[in-house]
mmCIF file of the N, C-alpha and C atoms, coordinates in Angstrom:
data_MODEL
# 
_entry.id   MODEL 
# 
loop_
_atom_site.group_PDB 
_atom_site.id 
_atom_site.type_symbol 
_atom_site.label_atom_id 
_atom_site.label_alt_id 
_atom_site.label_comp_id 
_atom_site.label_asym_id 
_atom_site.label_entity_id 
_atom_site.label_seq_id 
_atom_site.pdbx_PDB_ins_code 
_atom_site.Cartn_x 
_atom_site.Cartn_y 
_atom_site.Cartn_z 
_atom_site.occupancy 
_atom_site.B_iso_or_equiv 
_atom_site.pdbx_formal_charge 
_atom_site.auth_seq_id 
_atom_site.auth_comp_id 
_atom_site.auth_asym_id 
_atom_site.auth_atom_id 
_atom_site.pdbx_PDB_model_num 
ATOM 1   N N  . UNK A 1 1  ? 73.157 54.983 -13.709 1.00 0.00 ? 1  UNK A N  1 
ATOM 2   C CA . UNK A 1 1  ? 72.611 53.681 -13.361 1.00 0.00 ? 1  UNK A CA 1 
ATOM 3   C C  . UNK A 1 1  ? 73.596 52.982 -12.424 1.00 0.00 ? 1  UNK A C  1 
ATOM 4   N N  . UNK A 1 2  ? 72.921 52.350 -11.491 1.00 0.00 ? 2  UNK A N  1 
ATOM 5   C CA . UNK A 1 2  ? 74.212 51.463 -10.775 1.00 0.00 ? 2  UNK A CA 1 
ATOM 6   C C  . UNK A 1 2  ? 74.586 50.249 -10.858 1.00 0.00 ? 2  UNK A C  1 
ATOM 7   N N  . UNK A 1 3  ? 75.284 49.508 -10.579 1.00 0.00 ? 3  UNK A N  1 
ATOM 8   C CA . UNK A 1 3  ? 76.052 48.038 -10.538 1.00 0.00 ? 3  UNK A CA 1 
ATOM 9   C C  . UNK A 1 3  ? 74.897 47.304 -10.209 1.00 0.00 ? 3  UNK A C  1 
ATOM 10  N N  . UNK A 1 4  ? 74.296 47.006 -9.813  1.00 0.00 ? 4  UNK A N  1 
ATOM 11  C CA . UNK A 1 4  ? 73.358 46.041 -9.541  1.00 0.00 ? 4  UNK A CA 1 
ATOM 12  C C  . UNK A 1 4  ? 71.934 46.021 -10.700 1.00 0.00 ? 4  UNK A C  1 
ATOM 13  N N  . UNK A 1 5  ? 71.497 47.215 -11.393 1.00 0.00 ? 5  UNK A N  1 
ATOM 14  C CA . UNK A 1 5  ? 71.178 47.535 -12.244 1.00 0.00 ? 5  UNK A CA 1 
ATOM 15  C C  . UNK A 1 5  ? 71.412 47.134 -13.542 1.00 0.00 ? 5  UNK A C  1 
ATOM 16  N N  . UNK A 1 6  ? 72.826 47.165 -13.343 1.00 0.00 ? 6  UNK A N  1 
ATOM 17  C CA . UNK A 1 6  ? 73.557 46.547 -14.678 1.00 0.00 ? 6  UNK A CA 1 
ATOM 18  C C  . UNK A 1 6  ? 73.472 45.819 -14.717 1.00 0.00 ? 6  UNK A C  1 
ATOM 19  N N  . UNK A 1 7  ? 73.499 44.982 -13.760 1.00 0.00 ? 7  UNK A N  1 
ATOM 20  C CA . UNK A 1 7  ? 73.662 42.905 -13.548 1.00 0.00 ? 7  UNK A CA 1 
ATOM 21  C C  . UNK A 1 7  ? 72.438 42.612 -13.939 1.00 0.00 ? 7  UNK A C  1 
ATOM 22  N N  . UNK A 1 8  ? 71.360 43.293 -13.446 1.00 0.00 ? 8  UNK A N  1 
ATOM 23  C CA . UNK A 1 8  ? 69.764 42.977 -13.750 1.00 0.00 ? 8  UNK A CA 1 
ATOM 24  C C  . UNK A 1 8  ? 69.266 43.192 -15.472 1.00 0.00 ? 8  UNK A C  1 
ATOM 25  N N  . UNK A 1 9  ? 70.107 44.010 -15.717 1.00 0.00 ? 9  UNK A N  1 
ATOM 26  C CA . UNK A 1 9  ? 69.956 44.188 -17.547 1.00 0.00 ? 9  UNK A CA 1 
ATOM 27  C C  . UNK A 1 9  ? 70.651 43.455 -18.229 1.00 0.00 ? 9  UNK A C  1 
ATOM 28  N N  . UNK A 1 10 ? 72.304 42.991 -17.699 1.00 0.00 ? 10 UNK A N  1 
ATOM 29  C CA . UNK A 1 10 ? 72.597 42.149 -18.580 1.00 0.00 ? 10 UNK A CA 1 
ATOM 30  C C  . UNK A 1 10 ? 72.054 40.804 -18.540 1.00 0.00 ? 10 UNK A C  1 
ATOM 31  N N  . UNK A 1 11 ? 71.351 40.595 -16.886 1.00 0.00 ? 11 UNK A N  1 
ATOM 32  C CA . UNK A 1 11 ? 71.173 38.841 -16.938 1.00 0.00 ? 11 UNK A CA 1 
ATOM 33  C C  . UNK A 1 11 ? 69.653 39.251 -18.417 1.00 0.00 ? 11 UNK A C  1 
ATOM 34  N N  . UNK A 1 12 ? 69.041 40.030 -18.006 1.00 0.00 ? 12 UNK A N  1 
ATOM 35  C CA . UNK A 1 12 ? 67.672 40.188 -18.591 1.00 0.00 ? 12 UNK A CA 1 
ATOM 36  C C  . UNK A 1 12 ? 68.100 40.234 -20.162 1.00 0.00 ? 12 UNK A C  1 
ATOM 37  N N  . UNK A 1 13 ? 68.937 40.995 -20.576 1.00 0.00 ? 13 UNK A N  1 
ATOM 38  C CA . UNK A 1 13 ? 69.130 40.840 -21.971 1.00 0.00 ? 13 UNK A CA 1 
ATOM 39  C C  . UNK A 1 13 ? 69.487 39.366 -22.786 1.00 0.00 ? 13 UNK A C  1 
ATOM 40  N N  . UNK A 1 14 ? 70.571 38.759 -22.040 1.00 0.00 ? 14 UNK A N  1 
ATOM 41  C CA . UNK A 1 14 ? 70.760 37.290 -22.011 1.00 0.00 ? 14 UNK A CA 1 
ATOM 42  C C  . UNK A 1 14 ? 69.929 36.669 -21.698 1.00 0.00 ? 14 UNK A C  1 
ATOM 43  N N  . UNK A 1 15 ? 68.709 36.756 -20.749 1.00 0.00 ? 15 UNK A N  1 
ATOM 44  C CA . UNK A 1 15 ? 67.910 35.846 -21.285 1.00 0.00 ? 15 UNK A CA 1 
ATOM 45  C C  . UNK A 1 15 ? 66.824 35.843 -21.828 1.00 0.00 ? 15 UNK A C  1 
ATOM 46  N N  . UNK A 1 16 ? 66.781 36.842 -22.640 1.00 0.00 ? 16 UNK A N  1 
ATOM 47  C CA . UNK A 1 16 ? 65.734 37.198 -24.107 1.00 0.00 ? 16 UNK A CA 1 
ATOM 48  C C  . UNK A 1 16 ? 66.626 36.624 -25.442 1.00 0.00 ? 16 UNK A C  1 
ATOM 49  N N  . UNK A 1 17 ? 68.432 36.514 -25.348 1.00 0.00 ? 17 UNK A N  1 
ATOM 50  C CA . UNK A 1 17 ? 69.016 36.089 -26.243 1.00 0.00 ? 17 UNK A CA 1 
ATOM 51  C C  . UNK A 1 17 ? 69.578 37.540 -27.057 1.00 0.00 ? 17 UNK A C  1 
ATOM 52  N N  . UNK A 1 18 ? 69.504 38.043 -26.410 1.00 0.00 ? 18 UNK A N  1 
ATOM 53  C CA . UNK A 1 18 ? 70.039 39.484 -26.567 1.00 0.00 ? 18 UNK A CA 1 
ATOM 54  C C  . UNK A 1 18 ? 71.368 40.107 -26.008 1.00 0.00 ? 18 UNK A C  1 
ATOM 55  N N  . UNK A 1 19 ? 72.196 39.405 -25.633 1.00 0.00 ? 19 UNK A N  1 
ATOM 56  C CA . UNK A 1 19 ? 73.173 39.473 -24.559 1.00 0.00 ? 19 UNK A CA 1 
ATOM 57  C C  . UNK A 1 19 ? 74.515 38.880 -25.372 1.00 0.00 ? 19 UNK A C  1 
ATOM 58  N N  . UNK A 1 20 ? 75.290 38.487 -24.188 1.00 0.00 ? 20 UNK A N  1 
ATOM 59  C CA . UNK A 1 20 ? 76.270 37.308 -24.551 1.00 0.00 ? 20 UNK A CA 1 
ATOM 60  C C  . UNK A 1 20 ? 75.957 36.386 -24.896 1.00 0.00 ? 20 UNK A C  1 
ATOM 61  N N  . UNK A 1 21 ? 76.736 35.997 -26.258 1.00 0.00 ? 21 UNK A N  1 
ATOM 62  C CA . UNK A 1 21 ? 76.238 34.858 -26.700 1.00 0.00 ? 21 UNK A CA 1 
ATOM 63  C C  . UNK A 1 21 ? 77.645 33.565 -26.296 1.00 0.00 ? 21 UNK A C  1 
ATOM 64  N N  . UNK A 1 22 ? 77.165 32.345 -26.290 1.00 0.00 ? 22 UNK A N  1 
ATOM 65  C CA . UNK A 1 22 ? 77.637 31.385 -26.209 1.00 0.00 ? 22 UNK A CA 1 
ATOM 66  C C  . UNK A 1 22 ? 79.180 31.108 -27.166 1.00 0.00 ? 22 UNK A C  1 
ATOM 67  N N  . UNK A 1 23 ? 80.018 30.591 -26.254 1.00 0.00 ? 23 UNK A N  1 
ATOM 68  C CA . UNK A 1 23 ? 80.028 29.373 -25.215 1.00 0.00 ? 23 UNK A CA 1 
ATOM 69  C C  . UNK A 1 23 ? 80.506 30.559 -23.914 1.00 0.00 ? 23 UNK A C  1 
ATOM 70  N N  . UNK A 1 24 ? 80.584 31.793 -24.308 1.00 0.00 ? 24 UNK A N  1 
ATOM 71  C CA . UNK A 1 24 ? 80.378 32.464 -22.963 1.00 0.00 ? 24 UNK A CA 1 
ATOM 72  C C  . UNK A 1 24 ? 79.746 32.486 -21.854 1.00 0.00 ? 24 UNK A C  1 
ATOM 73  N N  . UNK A 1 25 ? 80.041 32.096 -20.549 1.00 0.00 ? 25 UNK A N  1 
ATOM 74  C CA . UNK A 1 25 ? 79.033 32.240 -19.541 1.00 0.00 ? 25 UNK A CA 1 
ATOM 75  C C  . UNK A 1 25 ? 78.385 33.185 -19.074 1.00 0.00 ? 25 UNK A C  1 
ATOM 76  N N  . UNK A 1 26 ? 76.929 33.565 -18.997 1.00 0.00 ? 26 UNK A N  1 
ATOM 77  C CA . UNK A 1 26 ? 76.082 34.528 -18.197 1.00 0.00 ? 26 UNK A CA 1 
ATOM 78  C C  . UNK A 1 26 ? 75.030 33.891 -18.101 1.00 0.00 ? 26 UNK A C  1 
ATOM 79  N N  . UNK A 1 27 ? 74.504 34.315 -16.853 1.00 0.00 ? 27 UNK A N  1 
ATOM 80  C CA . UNK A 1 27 ? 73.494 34.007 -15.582 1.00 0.00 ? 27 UNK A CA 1 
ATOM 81  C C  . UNK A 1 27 ? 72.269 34.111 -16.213 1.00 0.00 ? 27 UNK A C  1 
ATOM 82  N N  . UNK A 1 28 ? 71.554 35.077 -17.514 1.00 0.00 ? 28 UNK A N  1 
ATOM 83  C CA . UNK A 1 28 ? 70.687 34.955 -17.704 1.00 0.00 ? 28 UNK A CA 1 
ATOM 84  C C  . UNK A 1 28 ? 70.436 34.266 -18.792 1.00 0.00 ? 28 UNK A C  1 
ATOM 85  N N  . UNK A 1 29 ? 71.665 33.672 -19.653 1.00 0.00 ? 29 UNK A N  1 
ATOM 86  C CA . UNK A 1 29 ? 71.617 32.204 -20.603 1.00 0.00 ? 29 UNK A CA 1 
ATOM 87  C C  . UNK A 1 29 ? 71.321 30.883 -19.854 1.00 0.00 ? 29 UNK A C  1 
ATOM 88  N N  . UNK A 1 30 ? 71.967 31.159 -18.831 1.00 0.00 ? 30 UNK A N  1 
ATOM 89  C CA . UNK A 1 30 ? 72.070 29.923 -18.210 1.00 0.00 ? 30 UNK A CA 1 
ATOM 90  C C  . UNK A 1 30 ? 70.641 29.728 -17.459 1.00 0.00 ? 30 UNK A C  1 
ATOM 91  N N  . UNK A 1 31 ? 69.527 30.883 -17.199 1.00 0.00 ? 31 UNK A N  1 
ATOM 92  C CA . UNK A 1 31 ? 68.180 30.531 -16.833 1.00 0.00 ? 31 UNK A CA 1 
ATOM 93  C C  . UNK A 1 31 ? 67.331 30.345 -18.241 1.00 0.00 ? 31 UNK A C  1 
ATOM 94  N N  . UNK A 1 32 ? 67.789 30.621 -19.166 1.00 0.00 ? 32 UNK A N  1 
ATOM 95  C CA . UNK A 1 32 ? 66.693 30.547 -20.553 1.00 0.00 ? 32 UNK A CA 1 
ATOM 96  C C  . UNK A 1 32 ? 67.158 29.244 -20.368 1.00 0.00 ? 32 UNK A C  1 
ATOM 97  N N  . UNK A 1 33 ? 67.976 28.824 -20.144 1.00 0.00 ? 33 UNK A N  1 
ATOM 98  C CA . UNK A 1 33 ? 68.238 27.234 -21.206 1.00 0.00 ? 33 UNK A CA 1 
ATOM 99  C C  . UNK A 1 33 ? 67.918 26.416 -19.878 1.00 0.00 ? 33 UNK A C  1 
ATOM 100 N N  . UNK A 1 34 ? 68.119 26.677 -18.768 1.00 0.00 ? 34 UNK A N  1 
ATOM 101 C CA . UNK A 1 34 ? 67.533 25.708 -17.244 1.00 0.00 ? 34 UNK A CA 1 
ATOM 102 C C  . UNK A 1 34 ? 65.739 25.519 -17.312 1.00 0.00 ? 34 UNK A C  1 
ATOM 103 N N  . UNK A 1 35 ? 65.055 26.529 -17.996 1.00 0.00 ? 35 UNK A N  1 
ATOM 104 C CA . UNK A 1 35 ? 63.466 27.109 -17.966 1.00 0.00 ? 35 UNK A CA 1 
ATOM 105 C C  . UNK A 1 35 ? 63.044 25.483 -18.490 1.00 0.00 ? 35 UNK A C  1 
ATOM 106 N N  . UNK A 1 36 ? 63.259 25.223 -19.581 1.00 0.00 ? 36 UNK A N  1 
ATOM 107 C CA . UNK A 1 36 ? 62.572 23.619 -19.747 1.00 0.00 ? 36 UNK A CA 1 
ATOM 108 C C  . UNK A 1 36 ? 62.909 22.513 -19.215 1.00 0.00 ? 36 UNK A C  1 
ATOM 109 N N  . UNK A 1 37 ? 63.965 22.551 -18.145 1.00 0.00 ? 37 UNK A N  1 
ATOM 110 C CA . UNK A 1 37 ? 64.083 21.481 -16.912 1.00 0.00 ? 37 UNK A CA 1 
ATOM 111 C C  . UNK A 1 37 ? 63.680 22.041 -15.849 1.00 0.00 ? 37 UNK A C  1 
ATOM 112 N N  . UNK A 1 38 ? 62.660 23.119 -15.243 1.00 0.00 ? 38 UNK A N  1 
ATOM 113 C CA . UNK A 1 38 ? 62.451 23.434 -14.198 1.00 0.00 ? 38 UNK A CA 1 
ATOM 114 C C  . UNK A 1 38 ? 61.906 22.446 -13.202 1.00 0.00 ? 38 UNK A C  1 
ATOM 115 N N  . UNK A 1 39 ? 61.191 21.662 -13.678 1.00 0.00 ? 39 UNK A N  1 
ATOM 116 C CA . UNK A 1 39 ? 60.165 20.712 -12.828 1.00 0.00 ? 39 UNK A CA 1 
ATOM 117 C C  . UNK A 1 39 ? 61.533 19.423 -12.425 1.00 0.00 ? 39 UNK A C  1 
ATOM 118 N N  . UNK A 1 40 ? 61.830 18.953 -13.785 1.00 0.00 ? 40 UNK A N  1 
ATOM 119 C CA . UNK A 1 40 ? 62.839 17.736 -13.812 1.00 0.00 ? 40 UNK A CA 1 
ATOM 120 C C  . UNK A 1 40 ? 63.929 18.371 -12.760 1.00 0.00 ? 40 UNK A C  1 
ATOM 121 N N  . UNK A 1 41 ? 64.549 19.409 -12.499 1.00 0.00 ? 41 UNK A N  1 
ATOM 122 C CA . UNK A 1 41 ? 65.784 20.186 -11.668 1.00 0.00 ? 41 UNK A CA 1 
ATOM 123 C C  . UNK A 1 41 ? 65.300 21.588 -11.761 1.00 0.00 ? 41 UNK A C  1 
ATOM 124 N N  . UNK A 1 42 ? 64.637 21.511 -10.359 1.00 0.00 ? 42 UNK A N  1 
ATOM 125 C CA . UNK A 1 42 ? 64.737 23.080 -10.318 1.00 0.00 ? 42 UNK A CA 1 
ATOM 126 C C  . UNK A 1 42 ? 66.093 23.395 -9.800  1.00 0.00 ? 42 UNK A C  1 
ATOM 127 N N  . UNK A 1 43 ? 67.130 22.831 -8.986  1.00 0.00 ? 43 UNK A N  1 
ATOM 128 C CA . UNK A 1 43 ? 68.324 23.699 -9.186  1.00 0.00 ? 43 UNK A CA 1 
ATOM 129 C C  . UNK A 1 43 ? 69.118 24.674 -10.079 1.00 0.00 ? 43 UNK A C  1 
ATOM 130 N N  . UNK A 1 44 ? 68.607 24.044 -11.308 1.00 0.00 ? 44 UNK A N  1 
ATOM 131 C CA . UNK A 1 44 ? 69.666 24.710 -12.361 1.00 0.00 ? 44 UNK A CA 1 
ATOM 132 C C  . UNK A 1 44 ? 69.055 26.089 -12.717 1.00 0.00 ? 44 UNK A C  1 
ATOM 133 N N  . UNK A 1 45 ? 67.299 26.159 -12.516 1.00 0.00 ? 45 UNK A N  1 
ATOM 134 C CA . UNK A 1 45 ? 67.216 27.628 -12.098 1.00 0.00 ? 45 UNK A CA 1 
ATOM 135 C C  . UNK A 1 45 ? 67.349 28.365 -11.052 1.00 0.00 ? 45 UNK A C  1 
ATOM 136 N N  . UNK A 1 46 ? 67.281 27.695 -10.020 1.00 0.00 ? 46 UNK A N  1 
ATOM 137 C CA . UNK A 1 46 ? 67.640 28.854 -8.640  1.00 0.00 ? 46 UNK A CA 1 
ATOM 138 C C  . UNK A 1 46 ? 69.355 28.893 -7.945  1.00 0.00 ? 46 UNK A C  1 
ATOM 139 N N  . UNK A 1 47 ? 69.918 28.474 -8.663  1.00 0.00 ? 47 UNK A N  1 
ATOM 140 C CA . UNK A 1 47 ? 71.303 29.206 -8.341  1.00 0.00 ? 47 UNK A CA 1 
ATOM 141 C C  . UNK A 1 47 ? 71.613 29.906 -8.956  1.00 0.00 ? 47 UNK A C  1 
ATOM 142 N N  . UNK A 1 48 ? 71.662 29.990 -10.137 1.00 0.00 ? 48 UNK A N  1 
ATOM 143 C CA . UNK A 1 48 ? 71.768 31.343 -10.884 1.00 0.00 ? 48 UNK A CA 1 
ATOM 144 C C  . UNK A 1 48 ? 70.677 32.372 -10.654 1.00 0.00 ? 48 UNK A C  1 
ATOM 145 N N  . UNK A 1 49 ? 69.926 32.027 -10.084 1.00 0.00 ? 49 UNK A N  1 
ATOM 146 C CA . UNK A 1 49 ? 68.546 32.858 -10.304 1.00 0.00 ? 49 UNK A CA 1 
ATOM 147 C C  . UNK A 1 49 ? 69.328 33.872 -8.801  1.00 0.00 ? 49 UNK A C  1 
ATOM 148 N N  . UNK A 1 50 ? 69.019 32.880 -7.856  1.00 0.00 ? 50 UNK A N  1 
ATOM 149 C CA . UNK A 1 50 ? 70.110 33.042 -6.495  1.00 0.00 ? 50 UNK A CA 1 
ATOM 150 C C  . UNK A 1 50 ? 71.372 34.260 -6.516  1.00 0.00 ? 50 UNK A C  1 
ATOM 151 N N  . UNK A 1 51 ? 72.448 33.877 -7.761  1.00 0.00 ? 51 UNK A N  1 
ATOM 152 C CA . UNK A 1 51 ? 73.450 34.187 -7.792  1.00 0.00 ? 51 UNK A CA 1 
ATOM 153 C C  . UNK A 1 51 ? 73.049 35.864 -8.041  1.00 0.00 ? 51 UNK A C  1 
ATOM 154 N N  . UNK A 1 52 ? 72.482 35.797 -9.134  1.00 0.00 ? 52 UNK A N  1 
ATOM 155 C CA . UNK A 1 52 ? 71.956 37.365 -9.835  1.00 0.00 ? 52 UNK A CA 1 
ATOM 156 C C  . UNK A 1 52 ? 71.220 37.957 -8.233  1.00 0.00 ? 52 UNK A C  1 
ATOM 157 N N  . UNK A 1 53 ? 70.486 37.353 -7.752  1.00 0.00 ? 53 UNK A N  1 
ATOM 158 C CA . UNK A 1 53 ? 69.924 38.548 -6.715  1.00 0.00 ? 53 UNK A CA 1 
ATOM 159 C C  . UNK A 1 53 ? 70.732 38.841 -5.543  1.00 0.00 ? 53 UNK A C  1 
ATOM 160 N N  . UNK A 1 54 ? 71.675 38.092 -5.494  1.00 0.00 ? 54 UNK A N  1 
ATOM 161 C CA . UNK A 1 54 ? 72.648 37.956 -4.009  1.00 0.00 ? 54 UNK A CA 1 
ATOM 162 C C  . UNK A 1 54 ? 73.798 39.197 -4.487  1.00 0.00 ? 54 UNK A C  1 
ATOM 163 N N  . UNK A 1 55 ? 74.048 38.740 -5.973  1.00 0.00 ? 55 UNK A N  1 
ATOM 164 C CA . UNK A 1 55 ? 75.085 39.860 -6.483  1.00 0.00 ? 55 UNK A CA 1 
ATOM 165 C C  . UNK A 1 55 ? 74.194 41.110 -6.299  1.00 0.00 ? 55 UNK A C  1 
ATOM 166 N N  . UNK A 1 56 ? 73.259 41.401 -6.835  1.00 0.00 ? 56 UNK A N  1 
ATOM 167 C CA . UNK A 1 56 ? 73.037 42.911 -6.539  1.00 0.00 ? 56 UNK A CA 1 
ATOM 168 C C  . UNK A 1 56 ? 72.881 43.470 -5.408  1.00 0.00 ? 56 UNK A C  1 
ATOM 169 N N  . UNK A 1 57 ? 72.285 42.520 -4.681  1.00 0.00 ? 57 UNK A N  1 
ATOM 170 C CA . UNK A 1 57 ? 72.152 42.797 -3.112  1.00 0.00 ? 57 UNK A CA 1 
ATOM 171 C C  . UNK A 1 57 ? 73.031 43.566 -2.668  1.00 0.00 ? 57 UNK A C  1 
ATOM 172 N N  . UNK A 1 58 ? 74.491 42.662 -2.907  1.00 0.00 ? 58 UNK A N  1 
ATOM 173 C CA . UNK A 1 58 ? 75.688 43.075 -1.905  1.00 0.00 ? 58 UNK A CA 1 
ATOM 174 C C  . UNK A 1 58 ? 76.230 44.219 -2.638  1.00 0.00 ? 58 UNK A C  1 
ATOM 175 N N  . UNK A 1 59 ? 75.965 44.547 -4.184  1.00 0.00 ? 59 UNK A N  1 
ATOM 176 C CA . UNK A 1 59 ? 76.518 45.639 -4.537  1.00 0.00 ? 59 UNK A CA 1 
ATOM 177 C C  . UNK A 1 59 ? 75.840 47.168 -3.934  1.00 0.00 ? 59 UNK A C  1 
ATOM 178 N N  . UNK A 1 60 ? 74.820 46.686 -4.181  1.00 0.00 ? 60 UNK A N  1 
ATOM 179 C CA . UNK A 1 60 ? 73.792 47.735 -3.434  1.00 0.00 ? 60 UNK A CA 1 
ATOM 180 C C  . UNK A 1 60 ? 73.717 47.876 -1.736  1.00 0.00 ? 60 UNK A C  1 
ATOM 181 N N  . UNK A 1 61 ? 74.452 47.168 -0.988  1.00 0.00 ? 61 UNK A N  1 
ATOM 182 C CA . UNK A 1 61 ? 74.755 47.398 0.216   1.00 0.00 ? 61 UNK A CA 1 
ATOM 183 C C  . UNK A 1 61 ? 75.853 47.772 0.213   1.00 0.00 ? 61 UNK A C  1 
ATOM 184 N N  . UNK A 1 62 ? 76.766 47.421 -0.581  1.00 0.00 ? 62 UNK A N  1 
ATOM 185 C CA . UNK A 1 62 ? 78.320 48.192 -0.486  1.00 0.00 ? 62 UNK A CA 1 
ATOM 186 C C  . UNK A 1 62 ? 78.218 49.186 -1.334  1.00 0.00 ? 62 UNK A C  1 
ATOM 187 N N  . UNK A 1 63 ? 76.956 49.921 -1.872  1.00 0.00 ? 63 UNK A N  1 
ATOM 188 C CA . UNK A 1 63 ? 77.181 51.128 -2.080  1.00 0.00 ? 63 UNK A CA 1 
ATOM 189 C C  . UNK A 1 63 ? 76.996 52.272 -1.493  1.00 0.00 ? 63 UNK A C  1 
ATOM 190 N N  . UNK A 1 64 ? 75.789 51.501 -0.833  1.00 0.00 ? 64 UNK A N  1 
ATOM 191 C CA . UNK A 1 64 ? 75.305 51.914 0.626   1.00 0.00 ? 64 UNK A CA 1 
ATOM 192 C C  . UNK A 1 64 ? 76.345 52.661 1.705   1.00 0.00 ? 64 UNK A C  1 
ATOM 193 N N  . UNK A 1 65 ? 76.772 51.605 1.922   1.00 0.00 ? 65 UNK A N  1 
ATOM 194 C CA . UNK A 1 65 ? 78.092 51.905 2.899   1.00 0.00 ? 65 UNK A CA 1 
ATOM 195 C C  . UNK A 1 65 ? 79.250 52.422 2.863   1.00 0.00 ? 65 UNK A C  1 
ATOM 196 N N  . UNK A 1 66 ? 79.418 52.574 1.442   1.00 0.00 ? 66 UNK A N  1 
ATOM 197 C CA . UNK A 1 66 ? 80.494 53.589 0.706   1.00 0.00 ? 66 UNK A CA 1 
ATOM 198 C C  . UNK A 1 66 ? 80.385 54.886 1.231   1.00 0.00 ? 66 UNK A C  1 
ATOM 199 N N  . UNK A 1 67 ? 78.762 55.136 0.952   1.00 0.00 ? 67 UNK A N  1 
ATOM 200 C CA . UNK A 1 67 ? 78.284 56.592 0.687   1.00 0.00 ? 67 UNK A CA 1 
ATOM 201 C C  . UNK A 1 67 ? 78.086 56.755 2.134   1.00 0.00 ? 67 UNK A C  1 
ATOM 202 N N  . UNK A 1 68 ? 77.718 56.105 2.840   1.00 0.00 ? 68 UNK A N  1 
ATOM 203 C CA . UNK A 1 68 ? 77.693 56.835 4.318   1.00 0.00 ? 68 UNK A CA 1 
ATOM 204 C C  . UNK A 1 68 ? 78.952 57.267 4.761   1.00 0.00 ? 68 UNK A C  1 
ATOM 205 N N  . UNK A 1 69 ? 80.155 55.980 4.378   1.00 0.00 ? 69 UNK A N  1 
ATOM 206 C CA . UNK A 1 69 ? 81.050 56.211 5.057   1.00 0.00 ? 69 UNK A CA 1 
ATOM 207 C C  . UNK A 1 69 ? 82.058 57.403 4.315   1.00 0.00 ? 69 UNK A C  1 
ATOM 208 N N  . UNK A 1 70 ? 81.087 57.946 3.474   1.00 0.00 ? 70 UNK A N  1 
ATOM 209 C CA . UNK A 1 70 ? 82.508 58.832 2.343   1.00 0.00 ? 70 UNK A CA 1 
ATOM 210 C C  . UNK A 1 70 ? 81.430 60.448 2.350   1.00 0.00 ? 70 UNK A C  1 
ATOM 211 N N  . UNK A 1 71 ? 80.240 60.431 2.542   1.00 0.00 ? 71 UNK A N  1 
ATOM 212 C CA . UNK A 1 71 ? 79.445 61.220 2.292   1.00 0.00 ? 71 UNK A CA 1 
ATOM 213 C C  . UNK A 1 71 ? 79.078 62.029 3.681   1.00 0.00 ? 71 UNK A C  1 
ATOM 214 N N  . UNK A 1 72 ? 80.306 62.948 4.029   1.00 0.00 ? 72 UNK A N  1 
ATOM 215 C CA . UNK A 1 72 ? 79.718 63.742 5.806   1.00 0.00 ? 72 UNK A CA 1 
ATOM 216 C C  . UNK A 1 72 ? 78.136 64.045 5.825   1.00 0.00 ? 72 UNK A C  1 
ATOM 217 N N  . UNK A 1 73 ? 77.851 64.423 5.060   1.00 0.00 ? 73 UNK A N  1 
ATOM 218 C CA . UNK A 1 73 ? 76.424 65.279 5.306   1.00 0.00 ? 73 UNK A CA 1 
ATOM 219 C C  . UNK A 1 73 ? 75.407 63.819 5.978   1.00 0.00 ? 73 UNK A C  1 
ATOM 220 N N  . UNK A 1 74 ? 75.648 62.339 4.821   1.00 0.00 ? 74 UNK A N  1 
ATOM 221 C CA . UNK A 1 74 ? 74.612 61.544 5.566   1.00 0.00 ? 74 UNK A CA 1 
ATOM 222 C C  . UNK A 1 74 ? 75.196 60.838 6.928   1.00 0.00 ? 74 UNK A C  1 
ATOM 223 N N  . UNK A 1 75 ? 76.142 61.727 7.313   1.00 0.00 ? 75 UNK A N  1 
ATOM 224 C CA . UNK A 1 75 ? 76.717 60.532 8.365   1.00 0.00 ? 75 UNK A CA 1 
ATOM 225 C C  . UNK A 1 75 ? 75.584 61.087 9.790   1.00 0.00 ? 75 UNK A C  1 
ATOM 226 N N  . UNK A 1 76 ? 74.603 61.859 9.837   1.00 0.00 ? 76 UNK A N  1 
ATOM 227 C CA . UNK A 1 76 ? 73.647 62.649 10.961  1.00 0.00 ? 76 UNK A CA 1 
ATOM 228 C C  . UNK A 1 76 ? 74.150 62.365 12.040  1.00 0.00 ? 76 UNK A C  1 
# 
């Protein structure tokens, strides 16, 4: 499984309440408990919401680029 994968299971486990529990910080506590101020502040869900997809993004592009740059066969 890869790094960005992981981030997507742990936010997802945390926010079923299945995860890290409190007063620890994670991204997908911090959207369960933002979900009943969405209307009043939607900020407090889309930066974390934000944060989780930007992190996998870049892990998944720098894995990307690992493997081209480390892997002769895909370098064509």
């Amino acid at each position: 499984m890869n790094v960005a994968g992981l981030i997507l299971s742990a936010a997802g486990l945390s926010f079923i309440g299945m995860g890290i529990q409190p007063p620890n910080p994670e991204w997908g506590y911090m959207l369960s408990e933002a979900m009943p101020y969405m209307r009043l502040a939607p900020h407090l869900v889309v930066f974390p919401g934000l944060a989780i997809i930007i992190t996998a993004l870049c892990f998944n592009l720098l894995g990307d680029g690992l493997a081209d740059a480390l892997d002769p066969k895909r370098r064509g």
